[in-house]
N, C-alpha and C positions, 0 to 999 in steps of 0.2 A: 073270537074268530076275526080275521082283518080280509077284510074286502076294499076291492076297489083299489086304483093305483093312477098317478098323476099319467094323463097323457099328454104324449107329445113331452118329450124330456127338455127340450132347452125350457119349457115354460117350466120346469123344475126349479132350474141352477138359477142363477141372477149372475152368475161371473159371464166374462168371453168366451164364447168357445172357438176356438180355433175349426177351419171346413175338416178339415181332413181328408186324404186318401186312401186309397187300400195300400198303399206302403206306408200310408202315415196315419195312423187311426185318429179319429176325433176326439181330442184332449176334454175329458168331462172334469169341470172343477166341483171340488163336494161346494155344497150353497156354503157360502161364508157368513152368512148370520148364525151358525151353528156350530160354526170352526171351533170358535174358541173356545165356546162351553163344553164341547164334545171331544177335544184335541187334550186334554187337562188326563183324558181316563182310556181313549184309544187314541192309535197310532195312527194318524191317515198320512195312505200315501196317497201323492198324486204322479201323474206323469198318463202316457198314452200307451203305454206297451207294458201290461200287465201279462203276471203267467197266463197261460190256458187252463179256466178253473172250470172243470166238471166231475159231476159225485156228491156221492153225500158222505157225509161227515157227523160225529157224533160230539159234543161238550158233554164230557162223562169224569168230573161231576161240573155240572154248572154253575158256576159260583161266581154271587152277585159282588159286584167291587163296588160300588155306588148307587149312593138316589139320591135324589133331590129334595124328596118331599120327607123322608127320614123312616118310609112307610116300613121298611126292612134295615137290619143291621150287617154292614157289609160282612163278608164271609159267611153269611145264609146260603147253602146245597139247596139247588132247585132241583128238578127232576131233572134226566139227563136231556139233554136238546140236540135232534137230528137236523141239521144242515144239508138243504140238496139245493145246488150248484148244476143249470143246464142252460143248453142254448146259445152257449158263451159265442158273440158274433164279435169276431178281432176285429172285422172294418168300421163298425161302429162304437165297439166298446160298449153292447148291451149283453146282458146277461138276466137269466129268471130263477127267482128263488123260490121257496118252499123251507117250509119250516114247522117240526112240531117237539112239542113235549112228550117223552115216554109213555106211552097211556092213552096220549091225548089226542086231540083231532088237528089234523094238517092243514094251515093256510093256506089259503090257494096260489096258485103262481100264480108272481108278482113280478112284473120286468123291471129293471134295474140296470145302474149305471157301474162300470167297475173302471178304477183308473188304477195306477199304480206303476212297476217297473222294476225286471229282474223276477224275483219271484215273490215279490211283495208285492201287493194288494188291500184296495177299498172297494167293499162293494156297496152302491147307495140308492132308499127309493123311496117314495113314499107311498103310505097305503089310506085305509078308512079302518080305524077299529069301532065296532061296535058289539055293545055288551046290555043285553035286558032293556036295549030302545034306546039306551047312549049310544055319540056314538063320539071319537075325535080322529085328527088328521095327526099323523104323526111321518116324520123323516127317520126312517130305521139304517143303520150303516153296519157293516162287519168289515173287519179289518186283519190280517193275520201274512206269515210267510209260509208259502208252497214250501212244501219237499217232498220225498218222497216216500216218507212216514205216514203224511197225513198235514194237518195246518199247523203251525206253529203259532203260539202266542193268542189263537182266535179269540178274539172279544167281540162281542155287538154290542149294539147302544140303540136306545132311541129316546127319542125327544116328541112331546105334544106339541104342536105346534098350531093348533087351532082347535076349541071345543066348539061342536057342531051343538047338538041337542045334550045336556046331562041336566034335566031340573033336582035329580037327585043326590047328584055328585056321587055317582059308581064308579066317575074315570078320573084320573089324577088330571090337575089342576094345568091350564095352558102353562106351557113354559118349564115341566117338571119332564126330568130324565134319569134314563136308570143305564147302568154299564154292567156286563156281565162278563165272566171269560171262562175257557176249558182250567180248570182247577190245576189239572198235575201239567198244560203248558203243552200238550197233544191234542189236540182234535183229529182222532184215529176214523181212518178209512170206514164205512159202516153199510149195511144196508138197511134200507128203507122201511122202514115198519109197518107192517099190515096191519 
């Protein structure tokens, strides 16, 4: 389950951000200590004028493209993954996510940064995962093209980026990242699972 979520977003980023106005939204760069490891397996875009992303979305089959730590072999079918997509605020360029596995129990909304341009999109945030009393901080991203099918291309990623309490090691190791994406290349329109 992931709780908890960075407040206050520029103390997220470490780039510049540009002020911004309501004709010019505020330019959010993904954190650049994560670019590169993370840019190798999704596409991020950046820029300030992202589509308008609301809805949820299904990755049916979910299918994992990389890990770091070798825990899985890439092309392992995970369960199918509901993406919901709300709140999307153009002047700021926040946006709040939601996310579960088929079956499984829903994350809680979690606000987020979305940059992009056209109808390409990054959405970026950070949360707290904890699991049996572990717990770590991780930067989670999705990235994919609007249309009017559904998402194109959608992949997410995340990365550990701090281990809080694991004296057992139940959570993967700081520094280890996993990349996932919609199998057949659609992330089709869905609704929300009860």
């Amino acid at each position: 389950m992931i709780a908890g979520v960075c407040a206050g977003f520029a103390a997220c980023g470490d780039d510049k951000d540009d002020e911004g106005t309501p004709e010019s939204p505020k330019q959010q760069s993904f954190p650049s200590q994560y670019r590169s490891t993370l840019s190798k397996y999704i596409t991020i875009y950046d820029g300030a004028n992202p589509p308008k992303l609301e809805g949820t979305f299904v990755m049916s089959p979910d299918e994992l493209v990389y890990t770091s730590d070798g825990a899985r072999d890439p092309g392992a079918i995970l369960s199918d993954y509901y993406v919901k997509f709300s709140n999307h605020n153009i002047a700021n360029n926040t946006i709040t996510y939601q996310g579960m596995s088929k079956g499984g129990t829903a994350d809680d909304g979690v606000g987020g940064m979305i940059s992009g341009s056209g109808n390409n999109f990054t959405v970026f945030f950070y949360t707290t995962t904890n699991y049996r009393g572990a717990s770590d901080k991780r930067l989670t991203a999705f990235s994919g093209t609007l249309t009017s099918n559904g998402i194109k291309d959608l992949r997410w990623a995340w990365i550990v980026t701090e281990k809080s309490y694991d004296p057992d090691g139940l959570l993967p190791a700081e520094g280890v990242y996993r990349i996932f994406k919609d199998g057949d290349g659609l992330a089709e329109p869905a609704v929300w699972p009860n």
